[in-house]
N, C-alpha and C positions, 0 to 999 in steps of 0.2 A: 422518313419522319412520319409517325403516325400522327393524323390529327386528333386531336382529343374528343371527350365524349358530347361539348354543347355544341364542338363543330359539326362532326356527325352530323346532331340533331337538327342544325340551320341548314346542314345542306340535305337532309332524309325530309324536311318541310319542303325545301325547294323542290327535289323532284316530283314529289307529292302533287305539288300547287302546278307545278310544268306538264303534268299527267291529268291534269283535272281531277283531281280527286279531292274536295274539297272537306269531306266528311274528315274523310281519314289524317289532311292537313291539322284540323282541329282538334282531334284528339289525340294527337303524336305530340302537340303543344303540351299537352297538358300529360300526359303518361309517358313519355322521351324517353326519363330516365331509367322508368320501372320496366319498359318494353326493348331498350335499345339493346340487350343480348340477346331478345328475338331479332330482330332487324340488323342486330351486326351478322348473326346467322344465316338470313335468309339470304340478305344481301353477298356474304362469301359463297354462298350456293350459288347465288344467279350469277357472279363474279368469275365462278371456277365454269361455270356452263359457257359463259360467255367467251372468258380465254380458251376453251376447248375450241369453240364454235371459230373462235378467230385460225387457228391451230389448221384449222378445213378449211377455209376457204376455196385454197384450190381446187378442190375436189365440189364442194358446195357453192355455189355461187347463184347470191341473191340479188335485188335490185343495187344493192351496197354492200360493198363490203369492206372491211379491216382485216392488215395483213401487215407481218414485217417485212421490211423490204432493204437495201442497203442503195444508201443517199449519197452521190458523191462521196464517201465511205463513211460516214455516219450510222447510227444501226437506227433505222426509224419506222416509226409505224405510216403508213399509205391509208387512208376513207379514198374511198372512190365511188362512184355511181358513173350513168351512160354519159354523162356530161363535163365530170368536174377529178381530178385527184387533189387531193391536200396529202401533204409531207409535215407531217410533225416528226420532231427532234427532241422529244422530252429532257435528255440529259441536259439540253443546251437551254435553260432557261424555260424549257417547255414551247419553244418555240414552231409555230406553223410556219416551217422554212419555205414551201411553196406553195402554190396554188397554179392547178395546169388547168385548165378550159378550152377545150376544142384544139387541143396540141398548143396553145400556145400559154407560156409563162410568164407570171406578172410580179414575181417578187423579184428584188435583189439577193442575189446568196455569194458574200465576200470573196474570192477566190482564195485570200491569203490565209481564211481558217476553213477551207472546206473540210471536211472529215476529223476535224482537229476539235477535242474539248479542254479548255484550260479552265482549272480551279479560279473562282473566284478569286480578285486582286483589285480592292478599291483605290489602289493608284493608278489601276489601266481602265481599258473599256477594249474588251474583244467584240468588236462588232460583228457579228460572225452574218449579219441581215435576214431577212426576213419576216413575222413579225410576232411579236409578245408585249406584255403588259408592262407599263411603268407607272410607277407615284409623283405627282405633282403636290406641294408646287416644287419645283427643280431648284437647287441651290445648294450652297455650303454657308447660309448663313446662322443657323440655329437645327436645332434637331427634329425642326417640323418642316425641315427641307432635304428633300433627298439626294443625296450628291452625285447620281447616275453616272455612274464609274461601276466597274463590273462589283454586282455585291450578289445575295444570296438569290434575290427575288428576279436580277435581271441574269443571271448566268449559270445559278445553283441548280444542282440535276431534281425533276420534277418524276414523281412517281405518277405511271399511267397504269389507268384502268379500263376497259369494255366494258360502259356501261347500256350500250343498245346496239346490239347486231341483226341485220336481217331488213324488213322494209326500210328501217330505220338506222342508220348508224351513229354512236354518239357514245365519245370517250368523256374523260375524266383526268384532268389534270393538276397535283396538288404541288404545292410550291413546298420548300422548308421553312421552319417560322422564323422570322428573322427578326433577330432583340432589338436590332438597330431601331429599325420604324415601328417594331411592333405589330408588324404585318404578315399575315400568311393567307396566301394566294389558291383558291381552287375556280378552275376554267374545265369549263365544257365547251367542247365543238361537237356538232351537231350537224350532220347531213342525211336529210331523206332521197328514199329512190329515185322519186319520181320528178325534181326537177336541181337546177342548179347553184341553189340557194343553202348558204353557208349561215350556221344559227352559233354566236358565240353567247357563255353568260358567265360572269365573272365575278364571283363568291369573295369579297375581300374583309378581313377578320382581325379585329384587335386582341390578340396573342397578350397580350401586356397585362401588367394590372393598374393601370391609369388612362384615361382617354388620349386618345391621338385623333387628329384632325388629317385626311387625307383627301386626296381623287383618284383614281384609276384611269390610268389613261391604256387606249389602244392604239399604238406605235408600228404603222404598216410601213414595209421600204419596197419601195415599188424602182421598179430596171427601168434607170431610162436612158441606158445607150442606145445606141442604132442599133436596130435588129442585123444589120446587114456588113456592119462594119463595128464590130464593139469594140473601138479604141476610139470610137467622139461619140457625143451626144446624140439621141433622138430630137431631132430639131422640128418636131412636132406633137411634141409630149405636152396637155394641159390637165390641170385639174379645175375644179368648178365649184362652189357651197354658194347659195345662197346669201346674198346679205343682209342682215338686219336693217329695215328702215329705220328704227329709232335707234342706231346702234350706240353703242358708249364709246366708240372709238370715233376722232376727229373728221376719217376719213373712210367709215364704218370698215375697216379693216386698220391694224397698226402692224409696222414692221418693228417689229421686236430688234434682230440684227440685220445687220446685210442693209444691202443695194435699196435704195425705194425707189427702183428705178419704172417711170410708168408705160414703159413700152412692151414689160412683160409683164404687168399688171393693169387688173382696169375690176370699174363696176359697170358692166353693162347697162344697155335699157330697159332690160327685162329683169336689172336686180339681181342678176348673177355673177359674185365673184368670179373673176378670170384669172387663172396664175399662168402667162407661157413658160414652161419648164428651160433654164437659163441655167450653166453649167458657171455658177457660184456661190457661196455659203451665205443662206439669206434663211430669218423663219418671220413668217405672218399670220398670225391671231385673229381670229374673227367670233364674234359671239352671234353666228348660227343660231337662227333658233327653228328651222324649218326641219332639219333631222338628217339628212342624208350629203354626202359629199359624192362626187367622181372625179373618178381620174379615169384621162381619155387619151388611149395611143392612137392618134388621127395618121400614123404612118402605118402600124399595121390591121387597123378597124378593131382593136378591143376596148372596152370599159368595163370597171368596175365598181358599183358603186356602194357604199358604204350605208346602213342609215342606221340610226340610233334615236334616242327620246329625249328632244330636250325640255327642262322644267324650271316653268316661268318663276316659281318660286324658292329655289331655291340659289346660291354664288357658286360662281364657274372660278377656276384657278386665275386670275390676271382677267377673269369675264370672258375667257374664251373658252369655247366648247369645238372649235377645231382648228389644229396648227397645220400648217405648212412647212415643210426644211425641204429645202434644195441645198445637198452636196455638193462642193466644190471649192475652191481659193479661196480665202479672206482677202476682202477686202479691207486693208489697212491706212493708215494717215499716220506721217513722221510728224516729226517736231512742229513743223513749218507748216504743217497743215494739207501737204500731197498727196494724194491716195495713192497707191499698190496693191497688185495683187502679191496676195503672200509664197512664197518660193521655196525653192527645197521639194520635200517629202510633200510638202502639202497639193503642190500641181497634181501628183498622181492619184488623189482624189478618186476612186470610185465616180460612178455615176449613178446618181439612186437619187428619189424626192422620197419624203417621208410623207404620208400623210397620217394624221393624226385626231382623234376621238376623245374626248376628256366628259367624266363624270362630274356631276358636284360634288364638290367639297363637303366629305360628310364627317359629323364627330361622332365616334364611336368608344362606348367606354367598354369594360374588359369582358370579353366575350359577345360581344354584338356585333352583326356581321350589314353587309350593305351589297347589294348587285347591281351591275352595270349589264344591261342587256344588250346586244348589238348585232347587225345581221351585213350580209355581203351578198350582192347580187352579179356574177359575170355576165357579161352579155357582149354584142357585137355596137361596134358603134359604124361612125361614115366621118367624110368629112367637116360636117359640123357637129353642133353638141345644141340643145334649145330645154333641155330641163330633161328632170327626171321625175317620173308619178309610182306607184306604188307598184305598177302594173309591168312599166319600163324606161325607158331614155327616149325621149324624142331627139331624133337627129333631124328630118325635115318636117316642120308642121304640119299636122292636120288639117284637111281644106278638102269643099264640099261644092259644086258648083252646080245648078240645076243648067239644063240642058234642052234644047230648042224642041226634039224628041219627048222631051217628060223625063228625061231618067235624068240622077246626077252621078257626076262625076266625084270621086273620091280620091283623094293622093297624099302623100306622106310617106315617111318612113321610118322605122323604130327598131330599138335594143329588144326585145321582150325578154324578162325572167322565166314564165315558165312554157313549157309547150300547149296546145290549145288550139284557138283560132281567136279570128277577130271578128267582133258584132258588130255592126252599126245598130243605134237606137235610133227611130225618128220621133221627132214631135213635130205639132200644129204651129202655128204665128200663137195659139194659149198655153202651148205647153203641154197640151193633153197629148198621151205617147199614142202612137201609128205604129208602132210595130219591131220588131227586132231582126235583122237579114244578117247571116254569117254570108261573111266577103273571105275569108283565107286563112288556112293553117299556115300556123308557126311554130318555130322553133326557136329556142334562144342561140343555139350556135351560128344562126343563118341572121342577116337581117333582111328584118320585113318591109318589103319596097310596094306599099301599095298605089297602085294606077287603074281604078276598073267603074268598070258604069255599072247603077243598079236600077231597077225598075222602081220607083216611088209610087207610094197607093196617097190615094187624095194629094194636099199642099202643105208638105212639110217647110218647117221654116227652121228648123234645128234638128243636126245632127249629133251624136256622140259617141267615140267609139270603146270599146270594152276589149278586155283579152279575157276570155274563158279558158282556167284549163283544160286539160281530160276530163277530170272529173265533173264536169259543167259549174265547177264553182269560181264567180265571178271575182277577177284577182285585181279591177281596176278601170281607169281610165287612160288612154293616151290621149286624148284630146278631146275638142268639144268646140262646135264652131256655130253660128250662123251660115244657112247657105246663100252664096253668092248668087244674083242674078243671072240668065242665062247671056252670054255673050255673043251667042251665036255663033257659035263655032260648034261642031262637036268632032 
């Protein structure tokens, strides 16, 4: 399915604007139509360069690249860089079936449809895992509810394009337009060479000729059986978001279905939601409003975290901007009021948690389109989890301790996103900065276990530390402390 010509032109503006080219955003606005058989032109040139260039890779090989490859028997395209593969499955709903970092895999991919594609059938749902896009709000009650049952947009084969090879890799993924919602779907994945950071954007288009009201949601199914035994659970799988202080929910989180049971649930003291990953059919809404979720395999040390933009002004689907579903039994109640778990077919349940991203609800009348930007950062985690900054995951707090000597002491430990090293900055008891000391390179496949004493010039009274990457550009903070008095020890 070709997309038509104002779709094009919403998404030839978006690359535009994604490329910094501002000038030229502006006036493709306004000349689109009169210039878009240059631009459908240019664009098949760089189209057919690009599929050639994919065609080499074996022979070529750049910081990144894209290549076909055969998936569990799927025919799928592989991005790769030193860090990270993604497996896209275009036929299959366009779906990013894995994601592999440092050898280890984070999605679910169903056993019982591996290599297998079934035509659309909105009385089933082939859940085939891994993860792709869906419309909120969910239902069968009116036509501005999406019944998420296999249909065009969650299952229909998605035509793929190369649209960035080289330092840069970055395909192109169009949905077929579908009458139903009135929705046709284009996604870019997006991976650079140089670190392990996954850039999604998600082009969504009223096809129709009357407004529809939607969200787009991003639907990830993350593995969470035992690495070591996959026939039971990972009994140390959590995920994490932030919670709203003013939230609109009673107990700034609601469970939607399932269990509210509080022993695998909590709001910490630090305001972070806590899910322990619990092998039963439960979902939990939260209206997030900080950006980022994780999910943290504390049995084999990864995390991944999610982050997106949330916006204070505009309505989330049910007010939530990220869900939770854990796989497993239902829990049911008879007549009398009993509970059960549900039997049969249903015990052999997969083991998967979904985590889940939701857009605002935007109305779009016919031919106006809306994007939902989103990004994924892998990294290494530990046994605990203490937040996530822009930079990385803190797993053990940042702490500074001065020392009997003069020097302090520095300790903690952290996920990083990109490779680099770590700064400490110093300031005075006013604040006026003292200096900046690199203490240790990093990597994101390793975690960064800091324990070292540094030499202090005058009397700092605040420390902060930074992650630089290569390039010396400044990607962040993992923490920031007052330093502790000296205890006498060193």
């Amino acid at each position: 399915m070709r997309p038509d010509g104002n779709f094009l032109c919403a998404w030839v503006r978006t690359i535009l604007r994604r490329n910094a080219i501002p000038f030229a955003t502006q006036k493709i606005h306004g000349m689109c139509r009169l210039t878009l058989g240059f631009v459908l032109s240019a664009a098949s040139a760089s189209l057919a360069s690009a599929q050639a260039a994919t065609e080499k890779t074996s022979s070529s090989r750049g910081p990144c690249q894209i290549e076909a490859v055969d998936y569990k028997g799927w025919h799928a395209q592989q991005l790769s860089n030193a860090w990270v593969k993604l497996i896209v499955v275009p036929q299959n709903g366009g779906r990013l079936m894995q994601v592999i970092f440092a050898g280890h895999s984070y999605l679910f991919v169903n056993p019982q449809y591996e290599g297998k594609y079934l035509p659309p059938n909105e009385e089933r749902w082939f859940n085939y895992g891994g993860d792709k896009l869906w419309l909120l709000p969910e239902g069968d009650d009116d036509e501005q509810h999406w019944r998420g049952n296999s249909d065009l947009l969650d299952d229909g084969p998605y035509s793929f394009q190369v649209h960035s090879l080289g330092p840069r890799c970055e395909i192109d993924l169009s949905s077929p337009a579908d009458p139903r919602t009135g929705i046709q779907i284009l996604r870019t994945i997006r991976l650079d060479g140089d670190s392990p950071r996954i850039q999604f954007h998600a082009l969504m288009k009223n096809i129709s000729g009357h407004a529809v009201e939607w969200s787009v949601q991003s639907v990830s199914q993350y593995d969470t059986a035992d690495a070591n035994h996959r026939v039971r659970q990972n009994l140390d799988f959590w995920t994490f978001t932030p919670a709203k202080p003013s939230s609109s929910y009673l107990n700034r989180y609601h469970v939607r279905s399932g269990p509210a049971e509080p022993l695998t649930i909590s709001i910490r003291d630090d305001g972070l939601f806590a899910l322990h990953y619990a092998y039963i059919a439960r979902e939990l809404w939260l209206d997030s409003h900080d950006g980022w979720l994780a999910v943290v395999d504390a049995s084999t040390h990864y995390t991944m975290v999610e982050r997106f933009r949330y916006d204070e002004t505009k309505s989330y689907p049910g007010k939530a901007s990220v869900i939770f579903y854990t796989n497993g039994p239902d829990l049911r109640w008879d007549a009398e009021g009993t509970p059960s778990l549900s039997s049969g077919e249903d015990r052999k349940a997969p083991y998967y948690l979904e985590a889940e991203l939701n857009s605002p609800l935007v109305r779009l009348y016919p031919g106006e389109t809306f994007s939902f930007d989103t990004e994924w950062f892998p990294t290494r985690a530990g046994g605990e989890f203490h937040g996530a900054t822009e930079a990385g995951i803190v797993v053990n707090p940042f702490r500074a301790a001065a020392l009997e000597n003069g020097k302090l002491r520095l300790s903690g430990s952290f996920g990083v996103f990109f490779s680099g090293k770590l700064v400490a900055r110093l300031y005075n008891q006013h604040g006026a900065a003292l200096g900046a000391v690199p203490i240790a390179d990093v990597e994101p496949a390793e975690l960064a276990s800091l324990s070292i004493e540094i030499t202090a010039t005058e009397n700092p009274g605040r420390v902060s530390l930074h992650l630089e990457d290569k390039n010396g550009m400044d990607r962040g903070i993992l923490g920031e402390v007052h330093i502790e008095a000296s205890s006498g020890k060193q």
